[in-house]
N, C-alpha and C positions, 0 to 999 in steps of 0.2 A: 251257942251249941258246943260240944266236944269234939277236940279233934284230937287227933295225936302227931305231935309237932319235934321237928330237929330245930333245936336254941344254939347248939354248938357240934359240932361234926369230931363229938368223941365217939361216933358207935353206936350199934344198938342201945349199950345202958342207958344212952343219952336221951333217947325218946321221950318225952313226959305228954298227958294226956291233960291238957287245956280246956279252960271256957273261951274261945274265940268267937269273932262277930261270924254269924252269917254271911256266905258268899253274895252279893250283888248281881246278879244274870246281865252279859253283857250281850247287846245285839246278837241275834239268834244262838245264843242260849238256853239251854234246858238246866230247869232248876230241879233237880235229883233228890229225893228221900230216902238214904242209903241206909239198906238190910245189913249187907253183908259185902265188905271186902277183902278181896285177894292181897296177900302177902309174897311177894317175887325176889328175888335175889339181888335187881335194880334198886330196890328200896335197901338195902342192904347198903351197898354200894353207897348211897346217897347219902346216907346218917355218916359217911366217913368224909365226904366231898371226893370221892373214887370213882362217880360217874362220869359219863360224856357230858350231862347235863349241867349244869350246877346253881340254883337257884338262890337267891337271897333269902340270907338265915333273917327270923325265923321263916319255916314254911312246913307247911301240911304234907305227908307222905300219904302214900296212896295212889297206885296210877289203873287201877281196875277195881271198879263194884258192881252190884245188882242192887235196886232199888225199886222205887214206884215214883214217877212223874207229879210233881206239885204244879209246874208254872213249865206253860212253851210258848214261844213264840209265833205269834201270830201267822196264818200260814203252815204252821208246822207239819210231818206229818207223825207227830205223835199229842196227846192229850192227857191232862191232868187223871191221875190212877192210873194210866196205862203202866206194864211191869218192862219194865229196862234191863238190859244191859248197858255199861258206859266203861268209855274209856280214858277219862280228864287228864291223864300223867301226873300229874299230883291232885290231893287234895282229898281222895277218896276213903281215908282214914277220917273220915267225920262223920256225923249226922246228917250232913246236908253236902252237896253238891252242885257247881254249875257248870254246864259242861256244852263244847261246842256241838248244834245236833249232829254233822258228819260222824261224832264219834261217840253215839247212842245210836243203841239198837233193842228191837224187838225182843222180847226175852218168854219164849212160848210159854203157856198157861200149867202147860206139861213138866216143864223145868224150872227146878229151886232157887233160892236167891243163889245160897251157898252154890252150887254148880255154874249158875250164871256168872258169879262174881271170880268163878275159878279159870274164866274161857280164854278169856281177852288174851293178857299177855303169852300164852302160853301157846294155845293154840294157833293163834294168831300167826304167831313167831314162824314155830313148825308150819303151818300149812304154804305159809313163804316161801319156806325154806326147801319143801319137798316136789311144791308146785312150779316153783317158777326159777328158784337153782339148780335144785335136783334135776329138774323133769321125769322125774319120778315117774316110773313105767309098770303097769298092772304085769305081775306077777317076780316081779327083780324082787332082791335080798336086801333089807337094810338092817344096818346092825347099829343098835340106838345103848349111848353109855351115858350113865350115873340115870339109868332105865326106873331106878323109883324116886326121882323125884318130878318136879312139877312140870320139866322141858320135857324130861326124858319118860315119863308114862304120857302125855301129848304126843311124844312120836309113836312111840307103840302102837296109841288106839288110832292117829289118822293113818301111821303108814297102813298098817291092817285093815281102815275104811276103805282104804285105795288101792287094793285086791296086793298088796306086797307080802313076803315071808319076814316075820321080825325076827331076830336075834336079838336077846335084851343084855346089856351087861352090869351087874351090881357087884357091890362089894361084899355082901354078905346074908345070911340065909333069912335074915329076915326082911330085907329088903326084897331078896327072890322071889318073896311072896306078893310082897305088891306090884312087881313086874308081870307075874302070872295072873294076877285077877284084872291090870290093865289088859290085857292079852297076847301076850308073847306068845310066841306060838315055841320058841326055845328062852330059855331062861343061863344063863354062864356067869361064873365070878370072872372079877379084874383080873385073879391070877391066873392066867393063861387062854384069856381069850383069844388069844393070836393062833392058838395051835384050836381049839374048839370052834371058831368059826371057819376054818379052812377042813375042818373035819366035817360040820355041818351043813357044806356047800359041795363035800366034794373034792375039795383042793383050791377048787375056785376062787373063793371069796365071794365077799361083802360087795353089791354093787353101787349103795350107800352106805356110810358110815355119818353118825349124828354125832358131834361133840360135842355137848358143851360143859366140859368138864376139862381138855388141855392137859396140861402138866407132861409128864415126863412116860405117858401112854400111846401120846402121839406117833413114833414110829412107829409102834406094832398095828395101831389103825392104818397108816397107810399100808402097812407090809398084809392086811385082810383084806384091800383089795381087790375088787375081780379086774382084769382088762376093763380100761376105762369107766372105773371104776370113779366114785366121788366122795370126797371128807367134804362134809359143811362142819365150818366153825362157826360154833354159834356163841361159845361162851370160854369162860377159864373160872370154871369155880375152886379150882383146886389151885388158883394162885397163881403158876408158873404157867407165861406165855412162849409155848413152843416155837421155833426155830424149822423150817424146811430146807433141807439138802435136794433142789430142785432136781438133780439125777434120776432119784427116785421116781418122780414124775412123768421123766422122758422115757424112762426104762420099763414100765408098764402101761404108757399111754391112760397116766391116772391124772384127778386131777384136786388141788384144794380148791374150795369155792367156797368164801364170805359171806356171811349172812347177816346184812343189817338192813332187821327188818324197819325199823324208826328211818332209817335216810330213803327207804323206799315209801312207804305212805306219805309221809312229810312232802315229797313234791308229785306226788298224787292222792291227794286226800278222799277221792272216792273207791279207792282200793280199797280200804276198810269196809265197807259194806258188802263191797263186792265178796269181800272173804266171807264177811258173815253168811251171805246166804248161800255160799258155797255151804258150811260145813253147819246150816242150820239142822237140811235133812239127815247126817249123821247124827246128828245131836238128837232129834225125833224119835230116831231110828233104833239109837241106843250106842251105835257105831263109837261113839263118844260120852265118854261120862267122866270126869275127874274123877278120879281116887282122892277122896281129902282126906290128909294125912291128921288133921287139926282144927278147931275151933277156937282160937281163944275172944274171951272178951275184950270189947275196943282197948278198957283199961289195962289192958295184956299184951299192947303193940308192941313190948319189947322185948316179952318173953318170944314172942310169936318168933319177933326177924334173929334173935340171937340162935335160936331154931337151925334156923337156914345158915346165919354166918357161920354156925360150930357144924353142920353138914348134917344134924340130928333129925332134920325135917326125912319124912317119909309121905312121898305124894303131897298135893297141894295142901297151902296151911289159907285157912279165911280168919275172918277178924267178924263177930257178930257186936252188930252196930245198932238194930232194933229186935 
């Protein structure tokens, strides 16, 4: 089969697209016929050896697709043709997949591969992040940055699933735009978000803030704000890992709060479903839909991630694989 494979951890250029063996399905494994997979920032990461993770070179990148079921295990409750979602952590830049069933799911008759293959990581991420850090409260402010790409329009459309006011923040007017069609309900550039969301609340502030973006923005997310108030870190796409002067913290009763979602599933492996069917009826509903920013073909894995590493991606990038 084809895959698209890191030989050596110089970068995206380094990507090349392979005839490798077929994967083997190990005890309750589902062997996956993959449509279409998600391209993520981790995959990024990875081509460099800059993740948490770090797998023995060579290996297959890919940690989200949508597909169609070949082979289950006996018992299962999924069957050969049923339409997937899955989530392997690597591997899902191929043709074929095997993947553990805890982390394959249903993927409605209603919805595309390409959207299916857009949910996992992203969604995922944020519904964590807003559910179970946040505690995210129907009708609060959250103010979600680098708002058109693939974390940051995922918060827009679940915070807004989950009756919240968005604030989206981009760097530029055409990124604005796909912050507005994920559904912002306001739209602001980086420069001077700090004085436009304390105008659009009020004076108040933000009573979440989404980062995953870091860098040297970070005080003025905390100085947005409201009383007890909460920043999830979720990322540092922009490189530089901010610093907190815990004062700040004391002096508004705000607070940072960590988001890793991978150390959380990992020692409860049934939370993954459990999200899923949280945010199926969004997904039905329409409440949710990726904005895909891209399509490239499998043999395109490097143009796709160099996308993301140079910041150029707008909304989710897939990889069509059938």
């Amino acid at each position: 089969m084809r895959a698209a494979r890191v030989s050596a951890l110089d970068g995206p250029a380094a990507v090349t697209v392979d005839e490798v063996d077929e994967p083997t399905p190990q005890p309750g494994d589902v062997l996956i016929d993959v449509h279409e997979a998600g391209v993520s920032f981790p995959d990024v990461l990875l081509t460099r050896g800059l993740y948490q993770m770090k797998p023995d070179l060579p290996f297959v990148l890919g940690a989200e697709c949508a597909g169609v079921v070949r082979e289950a295990p006996e018992g299962s409750r999924f069957e050969p043709g049923d339409r997937v979602a899955a989530f392997p952590i690597l591997g899902a830049f191929a043709e074929t997949v095997a993947v553990p069933e805890a982390m394959v799911f249903p993927l409605p008759d209603s919805v595309s591969f390409t959207t299916g293959a857009a949910l996992l990581m992203n969604y995922l991420t944020v519904h964590f992040a807003l559910v179970r850090r946040a505690r995210l409260e129907r009708g609060e402010t959250v103010l979600v940055h680098g708002a058109a790409g693939g974390i940051g329009t995922a918060a827009v459309q679940l915070a807004r699933g989950m009756g919240a006011q968005v604030i989206a923040v981009v760097s530029s007017e055409e990124k604005r735009a796909v912050a507005e069609r994920a559904g912002a309900h306001h739209v602001v550039l980086t420069e001077g978000f700090l004085a436009a969301a304390k105008d659009l609340t009020g004076g108040r502030g933000a009573d979440v803030v989404v980062d995953p973006v870091g860098g040297d923005r970070f005080t003025d997310s905390l100085r947005s704000l409201a009383p007890e108030g909460r920043l999830l870190v979720i990322g540092f796409t922009a490189g530089a890992i901010p610093e907190v002067k815990v004062n700040r913290l004391l002096l508004n009763n705000i607070s940072v709060v960590g988001v890793a979602w991978g150390a959380m599933w990992l020692g409860e492996p049934g939370y993954l479903r459990a999200q899923w069917d949280a945010i199926t009826p969004l997904l039905e509903n329409g409440a949710i839909d990726p904005p895909i920013g891209g399509t490239h073909p499998l043999a395109e894995a490097a143009v796709a991630l160099a996308e993301i590493d140079e910041r150029r991606a707008v909304g989710k990038l897939t990889l069509r694989v059938r």
